[in-house]
N, C-alpha and C positions, 0 to 999 in steps of 0.2 A: 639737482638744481641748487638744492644750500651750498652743495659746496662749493660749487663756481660762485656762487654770490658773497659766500664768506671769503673764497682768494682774492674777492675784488675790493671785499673790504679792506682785506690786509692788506694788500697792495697799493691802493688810495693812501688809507691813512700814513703807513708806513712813508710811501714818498712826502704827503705832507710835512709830517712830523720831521723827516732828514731834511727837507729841504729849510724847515725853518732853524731846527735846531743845528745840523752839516755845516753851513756856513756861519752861524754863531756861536756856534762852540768852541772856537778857537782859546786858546790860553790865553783872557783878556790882558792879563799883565806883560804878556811875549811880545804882543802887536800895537798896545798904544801907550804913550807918554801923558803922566799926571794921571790924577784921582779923577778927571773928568771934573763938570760943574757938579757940587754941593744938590744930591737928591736925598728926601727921607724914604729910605728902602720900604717901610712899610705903608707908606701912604702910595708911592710908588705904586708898589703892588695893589690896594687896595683899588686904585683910581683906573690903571689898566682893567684889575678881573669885573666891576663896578657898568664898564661900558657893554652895553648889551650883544654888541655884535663880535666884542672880544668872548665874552662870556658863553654866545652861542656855539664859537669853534671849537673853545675850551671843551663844551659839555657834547658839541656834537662828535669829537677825536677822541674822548674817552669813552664815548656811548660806542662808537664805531669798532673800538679795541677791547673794550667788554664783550660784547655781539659776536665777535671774531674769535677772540679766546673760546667762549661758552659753547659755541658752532663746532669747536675745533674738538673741544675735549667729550662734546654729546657723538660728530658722526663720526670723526678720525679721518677727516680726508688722506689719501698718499698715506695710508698708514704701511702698507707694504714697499714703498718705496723710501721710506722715512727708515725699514728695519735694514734692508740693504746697502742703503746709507750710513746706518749706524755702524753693520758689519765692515764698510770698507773702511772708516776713519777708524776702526781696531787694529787696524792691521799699520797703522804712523803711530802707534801711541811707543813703540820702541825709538823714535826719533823725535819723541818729547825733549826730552833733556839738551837735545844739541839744540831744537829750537830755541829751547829757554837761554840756553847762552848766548847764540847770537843776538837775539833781542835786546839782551842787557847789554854785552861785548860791545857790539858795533856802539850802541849810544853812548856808551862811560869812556869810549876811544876819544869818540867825539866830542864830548864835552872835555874831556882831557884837553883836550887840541884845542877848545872854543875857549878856553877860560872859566868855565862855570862849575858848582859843583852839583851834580844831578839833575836841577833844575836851573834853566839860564836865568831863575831872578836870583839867581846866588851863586856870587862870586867865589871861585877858587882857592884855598887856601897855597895848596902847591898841585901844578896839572899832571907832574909824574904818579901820583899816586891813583888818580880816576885811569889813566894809561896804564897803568900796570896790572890793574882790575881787571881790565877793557880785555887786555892783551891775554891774559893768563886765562880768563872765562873763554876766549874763543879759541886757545890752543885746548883746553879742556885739562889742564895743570893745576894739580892741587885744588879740584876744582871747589867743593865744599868747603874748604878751609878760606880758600879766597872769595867766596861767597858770602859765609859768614863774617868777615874781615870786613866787608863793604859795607853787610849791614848794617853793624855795629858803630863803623865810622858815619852809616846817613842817621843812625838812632841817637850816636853822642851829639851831633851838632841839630837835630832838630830843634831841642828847648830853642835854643839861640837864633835859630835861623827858621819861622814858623814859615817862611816861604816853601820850603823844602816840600810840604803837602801838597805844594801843587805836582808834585813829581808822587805822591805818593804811591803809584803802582810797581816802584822798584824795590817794596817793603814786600809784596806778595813774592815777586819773581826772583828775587835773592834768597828768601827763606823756602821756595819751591824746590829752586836748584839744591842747597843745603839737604832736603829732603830725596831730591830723586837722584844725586849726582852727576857727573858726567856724563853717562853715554857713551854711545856713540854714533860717528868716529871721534876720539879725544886722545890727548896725553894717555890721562890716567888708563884708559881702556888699555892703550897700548903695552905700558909700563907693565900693568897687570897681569894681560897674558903670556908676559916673557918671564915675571916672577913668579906665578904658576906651576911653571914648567922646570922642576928640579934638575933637569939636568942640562938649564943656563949656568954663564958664571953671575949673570945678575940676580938671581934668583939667593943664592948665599951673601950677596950685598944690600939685598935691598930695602932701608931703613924702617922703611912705611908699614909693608904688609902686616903685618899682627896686627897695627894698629885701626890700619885700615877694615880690617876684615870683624874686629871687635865693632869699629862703628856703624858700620854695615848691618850687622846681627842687630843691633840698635833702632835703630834709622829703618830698614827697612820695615816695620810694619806699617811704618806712619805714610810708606810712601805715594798712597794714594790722596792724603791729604793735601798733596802739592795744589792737584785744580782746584782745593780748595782755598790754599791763601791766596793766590793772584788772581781767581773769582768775589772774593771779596774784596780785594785791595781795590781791582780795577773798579768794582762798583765802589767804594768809596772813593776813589778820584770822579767819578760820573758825580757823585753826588757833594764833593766838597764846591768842584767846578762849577754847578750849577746852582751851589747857594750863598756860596761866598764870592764865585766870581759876576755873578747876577745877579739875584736878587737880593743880594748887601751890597752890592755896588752900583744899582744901574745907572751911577753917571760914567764909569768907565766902560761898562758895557755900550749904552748908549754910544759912545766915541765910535766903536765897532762897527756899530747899524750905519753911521755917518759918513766912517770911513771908505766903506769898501761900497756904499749907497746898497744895501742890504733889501731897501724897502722898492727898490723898483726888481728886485729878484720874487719879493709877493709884495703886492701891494696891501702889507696891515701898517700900521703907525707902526715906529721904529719900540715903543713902549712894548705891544704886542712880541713882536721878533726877542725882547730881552725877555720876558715874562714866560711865553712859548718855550726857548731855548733851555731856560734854567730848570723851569719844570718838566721838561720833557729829559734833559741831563738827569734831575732826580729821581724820575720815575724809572729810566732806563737801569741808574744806579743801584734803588733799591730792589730791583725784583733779580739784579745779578747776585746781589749781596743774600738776598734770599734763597734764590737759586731757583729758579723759576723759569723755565722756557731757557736754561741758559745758550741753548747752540742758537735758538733763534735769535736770543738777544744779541750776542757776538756777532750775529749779522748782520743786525743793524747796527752795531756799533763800529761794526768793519765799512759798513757804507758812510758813517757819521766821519770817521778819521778821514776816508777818502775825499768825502766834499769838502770838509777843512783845508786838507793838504791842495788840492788844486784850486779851491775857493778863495783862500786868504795867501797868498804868495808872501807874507811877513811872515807867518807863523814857522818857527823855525823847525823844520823837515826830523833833525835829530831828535827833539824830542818827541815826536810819534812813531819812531819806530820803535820804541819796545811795547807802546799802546799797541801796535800791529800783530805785533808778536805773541803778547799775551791774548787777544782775542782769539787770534790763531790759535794758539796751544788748547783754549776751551773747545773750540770747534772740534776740536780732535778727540779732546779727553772726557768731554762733560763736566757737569755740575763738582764731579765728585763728593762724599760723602759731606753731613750735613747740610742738604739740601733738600727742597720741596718739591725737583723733580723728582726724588726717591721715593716719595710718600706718595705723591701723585699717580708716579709708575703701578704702582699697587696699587692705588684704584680705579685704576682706568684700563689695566693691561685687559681688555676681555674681546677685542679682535684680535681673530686669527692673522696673527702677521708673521708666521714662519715662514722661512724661506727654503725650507724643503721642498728641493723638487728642483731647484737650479743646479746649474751643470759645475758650483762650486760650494756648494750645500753639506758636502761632507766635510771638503775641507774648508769653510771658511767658519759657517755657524756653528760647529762641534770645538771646533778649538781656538773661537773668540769668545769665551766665557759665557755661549752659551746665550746670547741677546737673540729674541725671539719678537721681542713687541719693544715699539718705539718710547720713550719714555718721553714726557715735551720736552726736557733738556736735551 
């Protein structure tokens, strides 16, 4: 009986919380013109959380998502279906790295094309350069070195250009790729297994390998730290978005609520919907930064881009696809290392959630390293 009543929790709150923060979360600087009128951010906020009936929802969505967490980790509802789960998103984690490119690729093309550089409040210095990024991450060429190249160039022009943090999740997923490489299918992959093979004639020409193969021995222990940087990055964009673009702003927030008439989507005061949004942006941001429930969080953060993008028909399409991307790639790979679903895992692993005894039990959970109990990430 809990646990039906704790899925109803989750599911209540959870559509609440998308539905207020989904449609306000859009990149307030992408969709409205001006600072909006002159508010003080923290009377603002005081004067919202202040009203008792704001204050009731506040405390009844956190009482409701505490309840449901605590439920979660005392009976482990679907905890057998939650390990099965786990074991098949094992079996994509070799088509990480193409994901991570196309994520980046497809948007740096596009901005290339758009004028912008990373983020469209910042204007282009020349568009070949984000295009040849764009181009070479989705052929899978030179992929690490072009990866780190991009970094480098979003890191030298941040001082100057502090807009650039609103794109800040292309600092996780550029320094990820650097880490896991290419993949595949890619260039590189290709090149490789033809240089490999002594007895090509490219194999005696080919520039790279030593050097490749030095970085490789390198790089490769760290490579499971990847879901760790675009798990954090992404939670610092949830959480820059949500306190810089709300709650120090809410007269251009407010625009928002006005804009797209937000308030007849819930009837709260438009104050509500910016207050709601921002902190619920924050809360989502720091518990990924944490690393906490990350595959759930990714889920809702997958349904959060979703309503944006069909919600707000201004907010420009390009810049949510590598948000898409990067969620996606957690879904797949978890928290990875320093994270508090690791710690969690251990103390809570105490149902039996093996999946011995299914008709791919030999071969799925013996040689997907072995995941027997669901971990909340």
């Amino acid at each position: 009986m809990f646990t039906r009543r704790a899925g109803v929790w989750i599911l209540a709150t959870t559509a609440l919380l998308t539905t207020i923060a989904g449609r306000a979360r859009a990149h307030v600087r992408y969709v409205t013109e001006g600072s909006g009128d002159p508010v003080d951010a923290i009377r603002f906020v005081i004067d919202v959380l202040s009203d008792p009936l704001n204050a009731a929802l506040f405390a009844g969505g956190g009482l409701a998502v505490a309840v449901a967490v605590a439920g979660y980790l005392r009976y482990r509802p679907a905890a057998y279906d939650l390990a099965v789960l786990r074991n098949t998103l094992h079996e994509y984690v070799d088509l990480v790295p193409w994901m991570l490119r196309l994520s980046i690729g497809l948007p740096l093309v596009g901005a290339g094309f758009a004028g912008y550089f990373f983020s469209p409040a910042v204007p282009a210095v020349t568009r070949l350069f984000q295009v040849g990024i764009g181009f070479l991450l989705l052929f899978g060429f030179a992929t690490r070195f072009v990866a780190a190249l991009g970094l480098l160039a979003y890191l030298a022009r941040l001082p100057f250009e502090p807009q650039l943090l609103l794109a800040s999740e292309y600092v996780g997923a550029l320094l990820g790729i650097v880490l896991v490489g290419s993949g595949r299918p890619s260039a590189d992959q290709m090149f490789k297994e033809v240089a490999d093979d002594d007895r090509t004639l490219y194999s005696s020409i080919d520039p790279v390998r030593n050097v490749s193969r030095r970085f490789d021995a390198v790089v490769s222990p760290y490579e499971d730290y990847a879901a760790t940087a675009v798990r954090i990055a992404l939670g610092f964009n949830f959480v820059y978005l949500g306190f810089v673009e709300k709650l120090l702003n809410p007269g251009r927030a407010l625009q928002v609520v006005e804009k797209y008439d937000l308030t007849a989507v819930v009837p709260v005061e438009p104050g509500m919907w910016v207050v709601g949004a921002g902190l619920t942006e924050m809360a989502l941001g720091t518990v990924l930064i944490l690393g906490l429930f990350t595959r759930a969080s990714c889920g809702v953060a997958f349904v959060l881009f979703t309503t944006t993008l069909f919600g707000l028909p201004d907010d420009p399409v390009i810049a949510h696809i590598s948000l898409f991307g990067l969620a996606s790639m957690l879904f797949i790979t978890g928290s990875g290392p320093l994270a508090l679903d690791n710690w969690l895992h251990g103390r809570t692993s105490t149902v039996d959630t093996s999946t011995a005894g299914t008709e791919e039990s030999d071969e799925t959970v013996d040689e997907t390293s072995g995941v027997e109990e669901p971990s909340p990430g």
